[in-house]
Backbone as CSV, one residue per row, in Angstrom:
resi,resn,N_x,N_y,N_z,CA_x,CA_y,CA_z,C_x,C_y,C_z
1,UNK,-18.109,31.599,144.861,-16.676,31.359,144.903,-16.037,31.942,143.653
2,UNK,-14.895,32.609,143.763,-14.126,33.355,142.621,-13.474,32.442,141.872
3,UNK,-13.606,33.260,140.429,-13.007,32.084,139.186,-11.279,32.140,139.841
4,UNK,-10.762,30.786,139.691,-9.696,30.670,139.659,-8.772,31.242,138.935
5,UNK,-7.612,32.252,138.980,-6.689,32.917,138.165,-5.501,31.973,137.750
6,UNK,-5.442,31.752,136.113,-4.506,31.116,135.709,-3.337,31.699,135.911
7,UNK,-2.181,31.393,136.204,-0.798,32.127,136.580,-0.021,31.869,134.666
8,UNK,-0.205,33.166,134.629,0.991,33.421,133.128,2.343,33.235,133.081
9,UNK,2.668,34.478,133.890,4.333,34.930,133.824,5.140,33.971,134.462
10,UNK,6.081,33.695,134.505,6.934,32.663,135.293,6.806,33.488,136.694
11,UNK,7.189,34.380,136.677,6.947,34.963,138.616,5.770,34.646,138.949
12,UNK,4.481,34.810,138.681,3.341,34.136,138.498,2.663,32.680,139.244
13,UNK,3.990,32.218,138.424,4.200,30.542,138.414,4.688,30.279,139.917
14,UNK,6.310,30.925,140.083,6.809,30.450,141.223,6.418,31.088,142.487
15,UNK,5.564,32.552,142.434,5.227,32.507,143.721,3.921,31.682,143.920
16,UNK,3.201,31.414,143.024,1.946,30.564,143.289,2.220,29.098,143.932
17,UNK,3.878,28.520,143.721,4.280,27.326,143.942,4.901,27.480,145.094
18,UNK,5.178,28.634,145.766,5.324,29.121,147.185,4.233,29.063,148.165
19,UNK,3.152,29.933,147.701,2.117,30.128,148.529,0.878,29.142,147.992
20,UNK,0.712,28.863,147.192,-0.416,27.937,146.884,-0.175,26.908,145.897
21,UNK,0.630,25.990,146.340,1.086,25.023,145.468,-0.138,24.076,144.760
22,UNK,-0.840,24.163,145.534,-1.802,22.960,145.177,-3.030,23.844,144.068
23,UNK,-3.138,24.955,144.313,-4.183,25.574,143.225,-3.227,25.938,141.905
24,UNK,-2.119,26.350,142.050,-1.184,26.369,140.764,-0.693,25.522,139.729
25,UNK,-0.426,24.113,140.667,-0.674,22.925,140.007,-1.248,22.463,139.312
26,UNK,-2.591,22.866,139.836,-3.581,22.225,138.958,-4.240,22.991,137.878
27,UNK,-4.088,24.296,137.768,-4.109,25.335,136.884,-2.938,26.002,135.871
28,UNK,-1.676,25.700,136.603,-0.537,25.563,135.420,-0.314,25.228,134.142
29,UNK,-0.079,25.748,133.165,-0.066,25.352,131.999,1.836,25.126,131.823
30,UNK,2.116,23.471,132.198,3.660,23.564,132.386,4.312,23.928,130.964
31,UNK,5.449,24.673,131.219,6.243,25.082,130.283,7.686,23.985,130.378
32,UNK,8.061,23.613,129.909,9.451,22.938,129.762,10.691,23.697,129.852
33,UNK,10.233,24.949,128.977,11.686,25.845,129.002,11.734,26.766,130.361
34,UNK,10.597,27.207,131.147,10.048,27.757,131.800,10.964,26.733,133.131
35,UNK,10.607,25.444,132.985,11.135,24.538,133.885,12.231,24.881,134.056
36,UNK,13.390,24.256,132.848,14.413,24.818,132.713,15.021,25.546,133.587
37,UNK,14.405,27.065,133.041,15.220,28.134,133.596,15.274,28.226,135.473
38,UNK,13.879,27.621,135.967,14.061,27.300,137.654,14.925,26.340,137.996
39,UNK,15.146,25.505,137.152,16.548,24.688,137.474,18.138,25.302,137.581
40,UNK,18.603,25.823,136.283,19.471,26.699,136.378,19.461,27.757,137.442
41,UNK,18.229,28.341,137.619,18.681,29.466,138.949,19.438,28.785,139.874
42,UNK,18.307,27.496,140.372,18.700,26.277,141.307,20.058,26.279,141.432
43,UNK,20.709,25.574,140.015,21.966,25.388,139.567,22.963,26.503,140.002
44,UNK,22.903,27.999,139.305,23.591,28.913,139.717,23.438,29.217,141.483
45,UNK,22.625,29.385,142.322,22.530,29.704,143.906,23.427,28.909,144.152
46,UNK,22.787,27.146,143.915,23.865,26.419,145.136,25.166,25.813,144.550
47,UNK,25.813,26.392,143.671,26.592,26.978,142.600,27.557,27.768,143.491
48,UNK,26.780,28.631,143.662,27.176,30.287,144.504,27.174,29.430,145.911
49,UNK,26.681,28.775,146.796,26.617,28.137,147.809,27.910,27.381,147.885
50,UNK,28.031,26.554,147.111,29.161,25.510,147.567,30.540,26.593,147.087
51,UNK,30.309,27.545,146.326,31.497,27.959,146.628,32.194,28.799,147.609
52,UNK,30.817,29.529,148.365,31.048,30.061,150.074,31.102,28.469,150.927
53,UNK,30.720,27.531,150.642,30.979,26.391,151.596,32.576,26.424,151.373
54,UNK,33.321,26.142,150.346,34.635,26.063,150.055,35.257,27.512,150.805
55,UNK,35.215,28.486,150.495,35.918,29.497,150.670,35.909,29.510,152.231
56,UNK,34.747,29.198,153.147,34.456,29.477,154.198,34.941,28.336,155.799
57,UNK,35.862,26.717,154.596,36.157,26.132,155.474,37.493,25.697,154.759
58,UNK,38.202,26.932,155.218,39.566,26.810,154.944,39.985,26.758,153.646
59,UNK,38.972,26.862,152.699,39.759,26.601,151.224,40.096,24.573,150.997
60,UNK,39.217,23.769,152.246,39.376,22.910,151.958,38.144,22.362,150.926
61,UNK,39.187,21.516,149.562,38.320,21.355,148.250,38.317,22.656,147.321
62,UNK,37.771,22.491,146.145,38.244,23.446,145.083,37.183,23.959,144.676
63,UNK,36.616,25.093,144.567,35.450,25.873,144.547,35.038,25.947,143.304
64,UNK,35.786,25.804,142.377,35.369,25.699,140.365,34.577,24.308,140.688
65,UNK,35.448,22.967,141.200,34.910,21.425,141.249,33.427,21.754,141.990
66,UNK,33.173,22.053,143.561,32.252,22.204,144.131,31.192,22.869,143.199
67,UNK,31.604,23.847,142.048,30.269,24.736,141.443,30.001,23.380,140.199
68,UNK,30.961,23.002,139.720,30.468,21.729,139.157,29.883,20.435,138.898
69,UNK,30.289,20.186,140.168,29.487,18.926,141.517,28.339,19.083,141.487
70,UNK,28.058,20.743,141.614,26.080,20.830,141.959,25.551,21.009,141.046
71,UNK,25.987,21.562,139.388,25.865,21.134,138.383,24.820,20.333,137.679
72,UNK,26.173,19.428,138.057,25.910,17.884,137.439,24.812,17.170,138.192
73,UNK,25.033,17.432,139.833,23.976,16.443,140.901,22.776,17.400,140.948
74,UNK,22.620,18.661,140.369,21.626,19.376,140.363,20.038,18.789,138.975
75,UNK,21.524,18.867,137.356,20.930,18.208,136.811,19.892,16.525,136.572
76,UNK,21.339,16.242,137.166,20.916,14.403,137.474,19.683,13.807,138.265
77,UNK,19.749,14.893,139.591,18.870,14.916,140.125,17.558,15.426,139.672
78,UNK,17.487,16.363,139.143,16.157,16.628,138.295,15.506,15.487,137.438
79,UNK,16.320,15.182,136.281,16.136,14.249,135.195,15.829,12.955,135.943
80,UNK,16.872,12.510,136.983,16.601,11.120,137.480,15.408,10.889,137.900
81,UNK,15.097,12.018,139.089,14.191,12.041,140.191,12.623,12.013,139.539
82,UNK,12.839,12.639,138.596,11.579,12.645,137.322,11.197,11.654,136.737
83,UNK,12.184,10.675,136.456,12.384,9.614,135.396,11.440,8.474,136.864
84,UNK,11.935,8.616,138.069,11.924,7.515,138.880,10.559,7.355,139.441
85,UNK,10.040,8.941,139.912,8.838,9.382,140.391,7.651,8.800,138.824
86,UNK,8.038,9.263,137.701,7.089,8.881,136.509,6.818,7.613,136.623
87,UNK,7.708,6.843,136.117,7.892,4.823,136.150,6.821,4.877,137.756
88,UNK,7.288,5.093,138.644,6.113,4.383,139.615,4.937,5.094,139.497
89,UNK,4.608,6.558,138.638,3.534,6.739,138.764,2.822,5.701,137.823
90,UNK,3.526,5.246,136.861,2.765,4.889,135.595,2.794,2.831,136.188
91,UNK,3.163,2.849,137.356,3.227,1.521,137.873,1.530,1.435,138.615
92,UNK,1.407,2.850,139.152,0.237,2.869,139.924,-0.951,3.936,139.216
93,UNK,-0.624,3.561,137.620,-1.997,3.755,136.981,-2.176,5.578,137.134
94,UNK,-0.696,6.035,137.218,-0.732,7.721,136.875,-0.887,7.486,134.802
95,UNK,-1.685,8.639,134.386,-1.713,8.899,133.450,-0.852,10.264,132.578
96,UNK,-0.048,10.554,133.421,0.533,11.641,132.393,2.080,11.197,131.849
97,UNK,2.523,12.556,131.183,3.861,12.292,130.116,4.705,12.628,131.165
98,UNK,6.496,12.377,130.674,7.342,12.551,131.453,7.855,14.086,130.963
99,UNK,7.047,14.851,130.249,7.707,15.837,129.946,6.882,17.026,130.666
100,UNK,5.924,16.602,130.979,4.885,17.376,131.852,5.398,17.277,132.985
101,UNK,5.593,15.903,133.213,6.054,16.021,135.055,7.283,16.663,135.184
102,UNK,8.786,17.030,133.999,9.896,17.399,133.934,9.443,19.245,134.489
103,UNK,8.158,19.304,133.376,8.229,20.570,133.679,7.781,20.959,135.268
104,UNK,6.792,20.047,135.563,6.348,20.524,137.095,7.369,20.304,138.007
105,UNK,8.511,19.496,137.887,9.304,19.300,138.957,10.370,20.777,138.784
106,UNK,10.323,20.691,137.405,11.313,22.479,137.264,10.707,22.949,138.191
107,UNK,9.642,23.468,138.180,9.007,24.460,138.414,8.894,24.429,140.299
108,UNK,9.318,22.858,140.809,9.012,22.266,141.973,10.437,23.024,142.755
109,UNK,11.805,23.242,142.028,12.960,23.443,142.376,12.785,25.007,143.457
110,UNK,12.150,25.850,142.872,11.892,27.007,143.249,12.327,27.031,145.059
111,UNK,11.517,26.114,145.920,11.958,26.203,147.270,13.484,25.820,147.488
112,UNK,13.736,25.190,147.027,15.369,24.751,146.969,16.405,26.225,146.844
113,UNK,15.778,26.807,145.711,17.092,28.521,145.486,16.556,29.057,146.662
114,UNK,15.131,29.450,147.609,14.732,29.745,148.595,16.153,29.753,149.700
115,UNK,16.358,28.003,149.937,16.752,28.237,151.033,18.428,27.701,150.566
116,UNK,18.715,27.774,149.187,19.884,28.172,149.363,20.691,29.500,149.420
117,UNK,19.612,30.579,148.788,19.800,31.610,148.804,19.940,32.317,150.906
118,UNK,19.107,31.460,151.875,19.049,31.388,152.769,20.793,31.015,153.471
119,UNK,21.031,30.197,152.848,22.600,29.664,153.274,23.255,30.543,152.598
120,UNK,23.493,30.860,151.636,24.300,32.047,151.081,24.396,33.413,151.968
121,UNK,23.287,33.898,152.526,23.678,35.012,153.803,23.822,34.640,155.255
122,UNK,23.443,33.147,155.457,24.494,32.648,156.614,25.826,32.667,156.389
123,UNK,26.329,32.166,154.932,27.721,31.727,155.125,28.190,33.686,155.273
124,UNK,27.798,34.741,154.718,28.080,35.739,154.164,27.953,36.300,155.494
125,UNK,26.920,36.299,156.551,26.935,37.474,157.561,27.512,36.536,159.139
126,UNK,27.720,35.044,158.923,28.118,34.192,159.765,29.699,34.460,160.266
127,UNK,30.701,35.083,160.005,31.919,35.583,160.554,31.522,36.983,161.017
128,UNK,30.490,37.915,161.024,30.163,38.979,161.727,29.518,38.292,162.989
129,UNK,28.490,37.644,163.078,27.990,36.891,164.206,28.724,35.894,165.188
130,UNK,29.907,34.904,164.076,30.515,34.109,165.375,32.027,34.367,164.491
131,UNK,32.538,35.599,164.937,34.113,35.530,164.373,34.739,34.411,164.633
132,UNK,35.085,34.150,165.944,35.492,32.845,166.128,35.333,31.643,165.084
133,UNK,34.387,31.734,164.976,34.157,30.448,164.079,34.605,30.468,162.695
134,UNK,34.708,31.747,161.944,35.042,31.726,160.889,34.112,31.594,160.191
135,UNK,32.871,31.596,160.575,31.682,31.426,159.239,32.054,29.684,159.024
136,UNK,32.976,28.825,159.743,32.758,27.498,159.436,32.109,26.105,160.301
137,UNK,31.451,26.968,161.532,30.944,25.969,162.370,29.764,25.750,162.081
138,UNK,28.602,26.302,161.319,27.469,26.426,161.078,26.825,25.059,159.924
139,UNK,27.949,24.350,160.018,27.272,23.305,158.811,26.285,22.306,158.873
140,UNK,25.970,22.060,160.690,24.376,21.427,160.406,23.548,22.141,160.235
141,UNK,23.420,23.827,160.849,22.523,24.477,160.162,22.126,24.767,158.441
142,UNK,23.202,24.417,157.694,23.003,24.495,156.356,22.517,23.443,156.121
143,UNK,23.152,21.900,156.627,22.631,20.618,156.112,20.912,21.072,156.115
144,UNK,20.446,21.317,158.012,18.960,21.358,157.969,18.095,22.493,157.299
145,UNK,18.776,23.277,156.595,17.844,24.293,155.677,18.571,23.354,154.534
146,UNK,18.843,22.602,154.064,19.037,21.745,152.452,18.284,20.477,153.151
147,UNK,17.698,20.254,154.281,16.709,19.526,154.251,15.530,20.204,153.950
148,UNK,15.248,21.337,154.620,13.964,21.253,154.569,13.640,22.080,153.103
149,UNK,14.752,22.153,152.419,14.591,22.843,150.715,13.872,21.428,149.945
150,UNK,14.307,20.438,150.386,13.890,19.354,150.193,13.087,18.561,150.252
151,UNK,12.681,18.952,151.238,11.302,18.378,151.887,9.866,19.222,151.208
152,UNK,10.125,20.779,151.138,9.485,21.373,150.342,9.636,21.357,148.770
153,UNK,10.493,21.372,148.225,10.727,20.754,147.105,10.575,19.232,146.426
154,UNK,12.300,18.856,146.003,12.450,17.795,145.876,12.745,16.731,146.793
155,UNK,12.325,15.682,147.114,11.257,15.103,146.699,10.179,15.261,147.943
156,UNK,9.774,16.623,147.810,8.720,16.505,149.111,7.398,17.474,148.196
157,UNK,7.143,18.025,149.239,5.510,18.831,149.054,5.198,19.735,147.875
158,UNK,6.341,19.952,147.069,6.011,20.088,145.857,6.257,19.189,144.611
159,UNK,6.562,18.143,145.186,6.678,16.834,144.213,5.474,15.717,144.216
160,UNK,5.128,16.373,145.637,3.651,15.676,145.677,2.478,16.300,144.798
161,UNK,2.694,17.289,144.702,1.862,18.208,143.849,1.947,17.992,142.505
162,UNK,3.256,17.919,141.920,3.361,17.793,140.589,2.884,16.585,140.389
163,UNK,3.058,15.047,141.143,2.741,13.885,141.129,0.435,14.018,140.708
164,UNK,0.442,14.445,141.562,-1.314,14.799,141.844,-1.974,15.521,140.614
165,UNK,-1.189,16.887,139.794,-1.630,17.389,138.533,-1.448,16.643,137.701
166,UNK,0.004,16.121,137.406,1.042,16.315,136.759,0.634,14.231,135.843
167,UNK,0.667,13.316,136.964,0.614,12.283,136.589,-1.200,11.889,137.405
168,UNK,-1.867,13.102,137.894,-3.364,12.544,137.856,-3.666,11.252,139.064
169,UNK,-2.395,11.525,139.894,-2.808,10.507,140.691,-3.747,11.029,142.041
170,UNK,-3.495,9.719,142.508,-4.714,10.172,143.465,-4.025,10.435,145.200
171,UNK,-4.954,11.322,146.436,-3.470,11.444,146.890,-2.755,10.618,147.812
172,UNK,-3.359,9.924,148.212,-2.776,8.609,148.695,-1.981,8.042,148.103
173,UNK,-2.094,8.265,146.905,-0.552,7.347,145.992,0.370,8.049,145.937
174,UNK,-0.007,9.270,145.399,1.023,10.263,145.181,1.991,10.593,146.890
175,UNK,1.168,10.423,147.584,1.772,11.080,149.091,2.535,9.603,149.863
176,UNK,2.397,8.489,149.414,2.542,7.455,149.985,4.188,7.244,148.511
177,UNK,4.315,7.648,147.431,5.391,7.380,146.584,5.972,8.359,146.871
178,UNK,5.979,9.841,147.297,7.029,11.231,147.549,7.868,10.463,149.434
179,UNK,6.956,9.812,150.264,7.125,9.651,151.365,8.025,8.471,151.386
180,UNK,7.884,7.566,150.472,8.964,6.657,150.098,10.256,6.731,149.698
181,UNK,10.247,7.700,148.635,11.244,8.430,148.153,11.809,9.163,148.940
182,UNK,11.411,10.165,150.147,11.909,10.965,150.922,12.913,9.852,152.168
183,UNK,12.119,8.913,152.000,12.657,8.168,153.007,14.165,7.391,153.208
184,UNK,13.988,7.065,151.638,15.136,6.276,150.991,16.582,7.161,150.552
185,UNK,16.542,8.724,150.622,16.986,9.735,150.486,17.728,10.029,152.044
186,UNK,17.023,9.859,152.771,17.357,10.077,154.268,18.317,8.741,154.930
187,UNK,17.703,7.384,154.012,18.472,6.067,154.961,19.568,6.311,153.878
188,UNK,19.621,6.818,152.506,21.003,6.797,151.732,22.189,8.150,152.383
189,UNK,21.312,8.858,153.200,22.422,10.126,153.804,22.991,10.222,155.368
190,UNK,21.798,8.588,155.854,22.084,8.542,157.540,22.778,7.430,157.573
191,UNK,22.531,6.422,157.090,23.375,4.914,156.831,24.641,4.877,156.807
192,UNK,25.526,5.761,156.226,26.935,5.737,156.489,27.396,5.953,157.758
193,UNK,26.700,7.254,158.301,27.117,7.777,159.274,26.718,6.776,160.672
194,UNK,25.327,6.486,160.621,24.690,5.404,161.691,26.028,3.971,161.433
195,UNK,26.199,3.747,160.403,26.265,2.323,160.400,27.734,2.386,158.946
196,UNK,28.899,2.925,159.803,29.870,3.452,158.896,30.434,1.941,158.215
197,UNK,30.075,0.809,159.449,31.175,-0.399,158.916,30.618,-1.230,157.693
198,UNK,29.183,-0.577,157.537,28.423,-1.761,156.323,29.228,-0.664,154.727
199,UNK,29.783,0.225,154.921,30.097,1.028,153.887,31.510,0.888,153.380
200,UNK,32.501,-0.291,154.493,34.308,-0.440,154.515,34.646,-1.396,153.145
């Protein structure tokens, strides 16, 4: 069996977290600043995203606010989601730092610019395909590619990964705390809509 190749370069990094998440993981040497900078891409795409969401449905909402919105919920979400995933790892006897797991979840964002970069040439080639529509009828198709950025990402199959290197767990814990989290993500985005009157 061939020696395993450590991934150097940050391209390195993120296509290995594309195609072989689970051998990169565990051979990664996480970088923090490295993290970083996959966040910001993150940041800038769906950045660039919400402001074709704005432009593309009437100019309703303000496209500077929308690039700021994802920002802030881009950041928050990183830092939080890190902070929340750590505490229960270290509830269920994970052994690593929160600055290790910061960096693996950077590094976790990568599918997320994927498929927002994916919505960015829907919203862009979507008034050649359905003039009619204006490029603005297409918005459960964006919701379900920002699910499944999610599901592959945060908090899914590459959060399970970082959980498994990152905090040393084992994978039943790790896959049983991302599946929890995914879950509680889904009843906080279906609950209004299912059940609008518990929200008046």
């Amino acid at each position: 069996m061939g020696e395993q190749r450590v991934p150097s370069s940050l391209g390195d990094k993120l296509r290995g977290m594309l195609i072989q998440p689970n051998q990169t993981m565990a051979t990664v040497a996480p970088n923090l600043g490295k993290g970083v900078l996959v966040v910001v891409g993150l940041i800038v795409t769906a950045g660039i995203r919400a402001a074709l969401e704005v432009a593309y449905t009437a100019g309703v909402g303000n496209a500077g606010l929308a690039i700021a919105g994802a920002a802030i919920g881009i950041t928050m979400a990183w830092v939080g989601l890190t902070a929340l995933l750590h505490l229960i790892a270290r509830a269920l006897g994970g052994a690593g730092s929160y600055r290790i797991l910061l960096a693996l979840m950077g590094y976790a964002a990568i599918p997320m610019i994927v498929t927002a970069l994916v919505s960015m040439v829907i919203y862009i080639i979507s008034p050649v395909l359905l003039p009619n529509l204006g490029g603005a009828g297409w918005g459960p198709l964006h919701t379900l590619i920002g699910w499944i950025g999610m599901a592959w990402g945060w908090p899914g199959l590459l959060s399970y990964y970082a959980l498994r290197h990152g905090e040393r767990l084992s994978s039943g814990k790790a896959g049983g705390t991302v599946v929890v989290v995914y879950v509680l993500l889904l009843l906080g985005w279906f609950l209004p809509v299912l059940a609008p009157g518990l929200f008046e």
